[in-house]
C-alpha positions as CSV (number, residue, x, y, z in Angstrom):
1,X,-68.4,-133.4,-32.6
2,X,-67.2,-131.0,-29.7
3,X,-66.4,-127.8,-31.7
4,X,-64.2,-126.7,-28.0
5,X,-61.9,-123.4,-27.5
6,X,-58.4,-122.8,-28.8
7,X,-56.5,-123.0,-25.0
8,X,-53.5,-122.0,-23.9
9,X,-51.2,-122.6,-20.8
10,X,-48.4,-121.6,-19.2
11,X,-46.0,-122.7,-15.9
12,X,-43.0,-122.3,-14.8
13,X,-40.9,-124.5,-13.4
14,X,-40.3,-125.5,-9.6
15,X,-37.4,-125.9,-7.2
16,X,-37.7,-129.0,-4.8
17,X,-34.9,-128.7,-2.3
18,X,-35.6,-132.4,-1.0
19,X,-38.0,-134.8,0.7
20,X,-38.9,-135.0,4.2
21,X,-38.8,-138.6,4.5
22,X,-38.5,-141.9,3.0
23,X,-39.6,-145.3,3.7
24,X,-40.6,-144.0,7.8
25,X,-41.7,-147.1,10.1
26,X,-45.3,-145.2,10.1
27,X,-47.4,-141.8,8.8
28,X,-46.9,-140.4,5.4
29,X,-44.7,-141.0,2.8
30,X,-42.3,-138.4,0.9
31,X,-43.1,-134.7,1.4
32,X,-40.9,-131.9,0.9
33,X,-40.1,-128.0,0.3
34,X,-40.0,-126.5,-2.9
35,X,-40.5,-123.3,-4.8
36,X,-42.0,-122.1,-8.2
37,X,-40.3,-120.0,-10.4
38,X,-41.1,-118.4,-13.8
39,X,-38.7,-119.7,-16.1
40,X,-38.1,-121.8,-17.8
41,X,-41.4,-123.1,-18.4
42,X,-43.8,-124.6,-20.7
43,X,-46.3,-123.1,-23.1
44,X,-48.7,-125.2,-24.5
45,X,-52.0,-124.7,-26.9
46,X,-54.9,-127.3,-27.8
47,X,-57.7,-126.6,-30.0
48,X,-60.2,-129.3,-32.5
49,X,-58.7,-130.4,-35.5
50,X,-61.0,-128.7,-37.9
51,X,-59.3,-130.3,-41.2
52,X,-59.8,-134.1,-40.7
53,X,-62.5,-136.5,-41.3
54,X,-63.9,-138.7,-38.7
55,X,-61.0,-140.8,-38.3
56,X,-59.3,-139.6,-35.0
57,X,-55.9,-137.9,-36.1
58,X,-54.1,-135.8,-34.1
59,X,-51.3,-132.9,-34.8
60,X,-48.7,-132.7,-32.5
61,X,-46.8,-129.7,-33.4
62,X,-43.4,-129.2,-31.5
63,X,-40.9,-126.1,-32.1
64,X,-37.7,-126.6,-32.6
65,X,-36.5,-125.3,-28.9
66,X,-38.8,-127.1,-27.1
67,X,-37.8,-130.2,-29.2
68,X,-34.3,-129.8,-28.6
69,X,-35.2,-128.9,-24.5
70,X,-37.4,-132.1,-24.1
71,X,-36.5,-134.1,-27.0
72,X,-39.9,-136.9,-25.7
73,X,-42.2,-133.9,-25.6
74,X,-44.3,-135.3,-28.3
75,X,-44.2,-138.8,-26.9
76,X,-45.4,-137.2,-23.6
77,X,-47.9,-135.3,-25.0
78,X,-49.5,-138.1,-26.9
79,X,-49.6,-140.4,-23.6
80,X,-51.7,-137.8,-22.2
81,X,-54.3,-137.5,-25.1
82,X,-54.9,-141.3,-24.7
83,X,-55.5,-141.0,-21.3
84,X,-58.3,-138.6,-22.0
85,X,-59.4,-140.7,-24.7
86,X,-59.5,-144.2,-22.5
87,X,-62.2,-142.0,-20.2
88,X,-65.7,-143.3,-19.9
89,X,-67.7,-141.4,-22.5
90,X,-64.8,-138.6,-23.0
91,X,-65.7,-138.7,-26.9
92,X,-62.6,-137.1,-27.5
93,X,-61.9,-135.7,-31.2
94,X,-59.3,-135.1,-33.2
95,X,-56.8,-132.4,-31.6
96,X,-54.7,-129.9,-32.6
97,X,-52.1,-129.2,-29.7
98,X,-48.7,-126.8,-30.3
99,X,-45.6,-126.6,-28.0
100,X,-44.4,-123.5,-27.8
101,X,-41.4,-123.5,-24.9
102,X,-40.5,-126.2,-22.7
103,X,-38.8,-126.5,-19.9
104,X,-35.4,-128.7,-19.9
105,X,-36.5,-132.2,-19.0
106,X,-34.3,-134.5,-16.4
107,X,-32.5,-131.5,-15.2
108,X,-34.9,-131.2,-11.8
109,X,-37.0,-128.8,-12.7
110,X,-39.8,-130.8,-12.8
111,X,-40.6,-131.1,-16.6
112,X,-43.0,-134.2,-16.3
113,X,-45.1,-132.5,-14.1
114,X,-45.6,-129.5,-15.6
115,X,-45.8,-130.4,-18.8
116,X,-47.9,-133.1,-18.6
117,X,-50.6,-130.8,-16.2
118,X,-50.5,-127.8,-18.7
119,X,-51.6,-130.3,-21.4
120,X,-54.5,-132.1,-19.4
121,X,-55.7,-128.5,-18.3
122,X,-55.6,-127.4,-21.9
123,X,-57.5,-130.5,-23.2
124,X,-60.1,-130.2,-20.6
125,X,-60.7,-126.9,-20.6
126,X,-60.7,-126.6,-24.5
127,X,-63.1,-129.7,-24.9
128,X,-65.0,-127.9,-22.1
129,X,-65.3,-131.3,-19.4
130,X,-65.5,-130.7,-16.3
131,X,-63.6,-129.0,-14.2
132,X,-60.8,-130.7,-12.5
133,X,-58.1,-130.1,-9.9
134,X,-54.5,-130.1,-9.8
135,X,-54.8,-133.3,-7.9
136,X,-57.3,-134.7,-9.9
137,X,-55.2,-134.4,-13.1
138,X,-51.9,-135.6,-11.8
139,X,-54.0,-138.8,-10.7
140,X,-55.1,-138.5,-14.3
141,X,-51.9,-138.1,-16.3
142,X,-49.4,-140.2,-13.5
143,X,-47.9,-137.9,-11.9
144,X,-47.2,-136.8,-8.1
145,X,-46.4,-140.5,-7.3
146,X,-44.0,-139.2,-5.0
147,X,-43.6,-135.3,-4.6
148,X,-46.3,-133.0,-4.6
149,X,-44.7,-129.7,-4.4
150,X,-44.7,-129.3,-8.6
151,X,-49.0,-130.2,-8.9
152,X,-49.8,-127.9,-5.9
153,X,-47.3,-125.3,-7.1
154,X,-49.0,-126.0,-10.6
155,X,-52.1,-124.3,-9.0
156,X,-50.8,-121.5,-6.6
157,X,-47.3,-120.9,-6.9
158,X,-45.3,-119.9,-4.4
159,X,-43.5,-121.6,-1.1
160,X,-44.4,-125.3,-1.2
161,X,-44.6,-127.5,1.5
162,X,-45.5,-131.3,0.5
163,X,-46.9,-132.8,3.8
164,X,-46.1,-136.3,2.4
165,X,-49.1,-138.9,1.0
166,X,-50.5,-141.7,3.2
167,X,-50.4,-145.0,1.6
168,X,-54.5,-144.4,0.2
169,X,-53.7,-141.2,-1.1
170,X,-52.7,-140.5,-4.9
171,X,-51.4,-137.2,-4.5
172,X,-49.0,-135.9,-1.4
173,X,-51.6,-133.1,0.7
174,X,-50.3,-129.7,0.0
175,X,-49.5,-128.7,4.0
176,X,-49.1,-125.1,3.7
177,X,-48.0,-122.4,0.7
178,X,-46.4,-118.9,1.2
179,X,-45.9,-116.0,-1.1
180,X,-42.1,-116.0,-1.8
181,X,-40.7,-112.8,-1.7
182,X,-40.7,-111.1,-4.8
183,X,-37.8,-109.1,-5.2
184,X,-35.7,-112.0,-4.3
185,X,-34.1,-114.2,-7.3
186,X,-32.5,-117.5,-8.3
187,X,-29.6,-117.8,-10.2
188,X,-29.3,-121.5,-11.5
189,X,-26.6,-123.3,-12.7
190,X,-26.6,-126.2,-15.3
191,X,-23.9,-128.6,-15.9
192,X,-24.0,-128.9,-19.6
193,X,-24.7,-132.0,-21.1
194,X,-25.6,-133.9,-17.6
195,X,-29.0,-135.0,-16.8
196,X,-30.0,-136.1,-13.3
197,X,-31.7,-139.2,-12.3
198,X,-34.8,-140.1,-13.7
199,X,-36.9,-143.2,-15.0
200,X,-35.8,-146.5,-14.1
201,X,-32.7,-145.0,-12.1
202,X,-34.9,-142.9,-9.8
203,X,-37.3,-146.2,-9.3
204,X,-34.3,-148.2,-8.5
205,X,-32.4,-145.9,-6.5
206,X,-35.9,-145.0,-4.4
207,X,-36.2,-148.7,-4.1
208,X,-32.3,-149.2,-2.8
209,X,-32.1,-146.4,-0.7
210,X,-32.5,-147.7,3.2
211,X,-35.7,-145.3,5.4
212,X,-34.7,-141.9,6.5
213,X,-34.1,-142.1,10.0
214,X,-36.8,-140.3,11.8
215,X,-33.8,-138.1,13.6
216,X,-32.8,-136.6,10.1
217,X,-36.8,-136.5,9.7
218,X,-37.3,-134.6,12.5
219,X,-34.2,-132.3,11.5
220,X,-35.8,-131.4,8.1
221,X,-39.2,-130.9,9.6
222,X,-37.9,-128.5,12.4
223,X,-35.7,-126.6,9.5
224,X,-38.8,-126.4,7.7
225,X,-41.1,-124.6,10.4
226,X,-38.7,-123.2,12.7
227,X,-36.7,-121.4,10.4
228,X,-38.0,-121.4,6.6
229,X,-41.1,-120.5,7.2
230,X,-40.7,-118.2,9.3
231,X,-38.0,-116.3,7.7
232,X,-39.9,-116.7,4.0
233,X,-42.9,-115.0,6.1
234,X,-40.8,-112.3,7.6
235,X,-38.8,-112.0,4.2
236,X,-35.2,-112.3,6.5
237,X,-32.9,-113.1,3.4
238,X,-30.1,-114.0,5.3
239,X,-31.7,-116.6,7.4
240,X,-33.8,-118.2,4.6
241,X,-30.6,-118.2,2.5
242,X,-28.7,-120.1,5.4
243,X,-31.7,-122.4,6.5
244,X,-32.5,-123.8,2.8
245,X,-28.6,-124.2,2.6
246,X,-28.7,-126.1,5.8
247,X,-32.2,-128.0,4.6
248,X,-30.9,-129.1,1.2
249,X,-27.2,-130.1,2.6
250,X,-29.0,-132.4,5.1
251,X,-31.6,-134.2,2.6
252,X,-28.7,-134.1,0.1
253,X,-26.8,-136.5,2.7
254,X,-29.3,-138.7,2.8
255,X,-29.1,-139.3,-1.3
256,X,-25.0,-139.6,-1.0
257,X,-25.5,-143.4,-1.9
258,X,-27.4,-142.6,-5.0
259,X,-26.1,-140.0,-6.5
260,X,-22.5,-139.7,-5.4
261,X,-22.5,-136.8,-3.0
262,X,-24.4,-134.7,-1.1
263,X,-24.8,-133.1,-4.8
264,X,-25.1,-134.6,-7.8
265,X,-22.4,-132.7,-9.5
266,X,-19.0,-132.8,-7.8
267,X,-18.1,-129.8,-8.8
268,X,-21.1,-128.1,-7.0
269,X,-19.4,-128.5,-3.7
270,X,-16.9,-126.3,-4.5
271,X,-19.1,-123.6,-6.2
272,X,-21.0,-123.7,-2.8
273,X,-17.7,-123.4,-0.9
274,X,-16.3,-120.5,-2.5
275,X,-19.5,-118.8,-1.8
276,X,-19.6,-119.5,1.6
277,X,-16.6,-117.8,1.6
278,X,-17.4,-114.6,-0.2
279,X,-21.1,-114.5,2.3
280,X,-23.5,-116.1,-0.1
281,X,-25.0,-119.1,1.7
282,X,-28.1,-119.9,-0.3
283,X,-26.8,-122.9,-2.5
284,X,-29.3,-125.9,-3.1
285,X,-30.1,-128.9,-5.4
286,X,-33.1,-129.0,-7.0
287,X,-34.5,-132.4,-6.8
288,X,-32.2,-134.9,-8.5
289,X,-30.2,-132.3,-10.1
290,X,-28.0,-131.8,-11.3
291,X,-29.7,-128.1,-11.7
292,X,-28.3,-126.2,-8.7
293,X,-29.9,-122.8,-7.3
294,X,-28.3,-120.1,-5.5
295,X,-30.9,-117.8,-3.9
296,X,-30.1,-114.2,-3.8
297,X,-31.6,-111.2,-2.4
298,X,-31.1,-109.1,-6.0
299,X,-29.4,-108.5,-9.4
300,X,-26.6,-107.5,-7.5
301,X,-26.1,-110.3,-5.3
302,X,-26.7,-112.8,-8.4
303,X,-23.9,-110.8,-10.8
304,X,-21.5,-111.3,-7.5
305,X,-22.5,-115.2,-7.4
306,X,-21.9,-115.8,-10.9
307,X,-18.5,-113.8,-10.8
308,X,-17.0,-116.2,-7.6
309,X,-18.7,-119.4,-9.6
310,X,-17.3,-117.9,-12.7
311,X,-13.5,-117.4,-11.1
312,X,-13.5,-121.3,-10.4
313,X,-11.7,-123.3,-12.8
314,X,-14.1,-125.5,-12.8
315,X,-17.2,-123.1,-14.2
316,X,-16.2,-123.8,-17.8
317,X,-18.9,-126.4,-18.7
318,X,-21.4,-124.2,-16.8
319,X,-24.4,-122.7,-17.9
320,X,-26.1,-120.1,-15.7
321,X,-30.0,-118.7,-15.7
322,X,-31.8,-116.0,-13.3
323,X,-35.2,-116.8,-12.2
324,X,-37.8,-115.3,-10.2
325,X,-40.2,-116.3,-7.5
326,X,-43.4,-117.7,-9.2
327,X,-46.6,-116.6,-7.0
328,X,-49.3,-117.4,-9.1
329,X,-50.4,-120.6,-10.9
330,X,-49.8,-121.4,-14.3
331,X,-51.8,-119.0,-16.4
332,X,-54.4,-119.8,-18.8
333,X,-56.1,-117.6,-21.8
334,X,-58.7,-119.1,-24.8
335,X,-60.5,-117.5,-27.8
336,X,-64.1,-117.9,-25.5
């Protein structure tokens, strides 16, 4: 039997401000923009049983934050071991695998994802198989069936630009990545007790929604390399704050028959108004929702967005988070 290391990883989460096209008459599928950012996130540790007999039995050992973040972490978790095990001559044993933090699931900060490639990369690497790619281990565990930003951003970190998937390819191609500034941060609200789209709903709603018209395609795409990149390259807050406003507005009208509204929380059109008003234009959905980000250029700007969100009447039900840029990929230590 594989005696293997004791592995650890762990992500953060990621942003995905919204595809750049569905359903087109021709070319790839999906794309998008997204960031990673350092919390929440997942921390995850596999290792050999050493304490059963030859019968395969593995512990799945949850804590009781991570349970209560992502109540089907352990269901997840044990999908992914038998996708290991159903490998041609994987011979995999008995494993001991302890979740440590978690990152909310179906609130769009890409949970599955990350979750389910910290685990693969902890299996693999602790049973010491070969080496394998982001890509390869979303093909692995299911995931990156439509964005890409969360595996590529699982690697590298940073600014993520998804250039879409062609209908041969498993993963979307990870068209370019920038260092995110640094100093800049996220403050992220949470509608409590809400989760956004997910499962079945997402499937159906995907399935429902008519193409994107290639005029709103070429809109995002232009947003995306005229001004987003450019201004995350040149770190110009103020138009990277107004351009991923003006990005995430315009894939968000494009999802109005699904979810409701340009965002998935009503009330997050009036948090993003008010701000406007007070000069704080960064306001964006992440993915589904109904996690909304405000980006900010410091601890002061962030303590003056949460005071105008705060003086709504609305903000009651609110819960609030600061994150940072996330310019690496999702760290990994053993015992060998």
């Amino acid at each position: 039997m594989t005696s293997g290391r004791r592995v650890t990883v762990s992500t953060g989460s990621r942003l995905h401000f919204g595809l750049l096209t569905h359903r087109p008459k021709s070319g790839r599928e999906f794309g998008g923009v997204g960031v990673m950012i350092d919390s929440p996130g997942w921390t995850i540790t596999v290792s050999v049983a050493t304490d059963y007999s030859d019968d395969i039995s593995d512990r799945i050992v949850v804590a009781d934050s991570a349970a209560a973040a992502c109540p089907e972490t352990a269901r997840r978790v044990i999908r992914i071991v038998e996708r290991f095990r159903q490998l041609p001559d994987a011979n995999v044993p008995s494993l001991e695998i302890n979740v440590t933090a978690a990152i909310p699931s179906h609130r769009g900060l890409g949970s599955g994802t990350q979750l389910a490639l910290a685990t693969a990369r902890a299996i693999n690497d602790c049973l010491n198989l070969k080496p394998a790619s982001a890509g390869e281990l979303a093909e692995l565990t299911g995931r990156g069936l439509r964005s890409a930003v969360g595996t590529w951003g699982f690697d590298s970190g940073g600014l993520i630009v998804d250039g879409g998937k062609l209908e041969s390819d498993s993963v979307g191609s990870m068209a370019t990545r920038l260092e995110f500034p640094p100093e800049w941060k996220f403050l992220l609200i949470f509608p409590q007790n809400v989760s956004g789209m997910s499962g079945e709903d997402e499937v159906t709603a995907f399935r429902d929604l008519p193409g994107m018209s290639q005029e709103m395609t070429d809109a995002l795409c232009r947003l995306t390399v005229m001004e987003i990149l450019p201004a995350i390259q040149n770190r110009d807050f103020s138009r990277a704050a107004a351009a991923l406003a003006e990005y995430g507005y315009q894939a968000g009208e494009y999802f109005v028959p699904a979810q409701g509204g340009v965002f998935a929380d009503a009330n997050m059109t009036e948090f993003s108004r008010r701000l406007a008003e007070n000069g704080i234009e960064g306001f964006v959905q992440s993915s589904w929702g109904p996690t909304c980000a405000v980006l900010c250029s410091d601890d002061n700007m962030v303590k003056k967005a949460r005071s105008v969100i705060r003086s709504s009447p609305e903000s009651d039900n609110y819960e609030f988070a600061v994150s940072s840029p996330l310019n690496h990929g999702a760290t990994e230590t053993s015992d060998a």
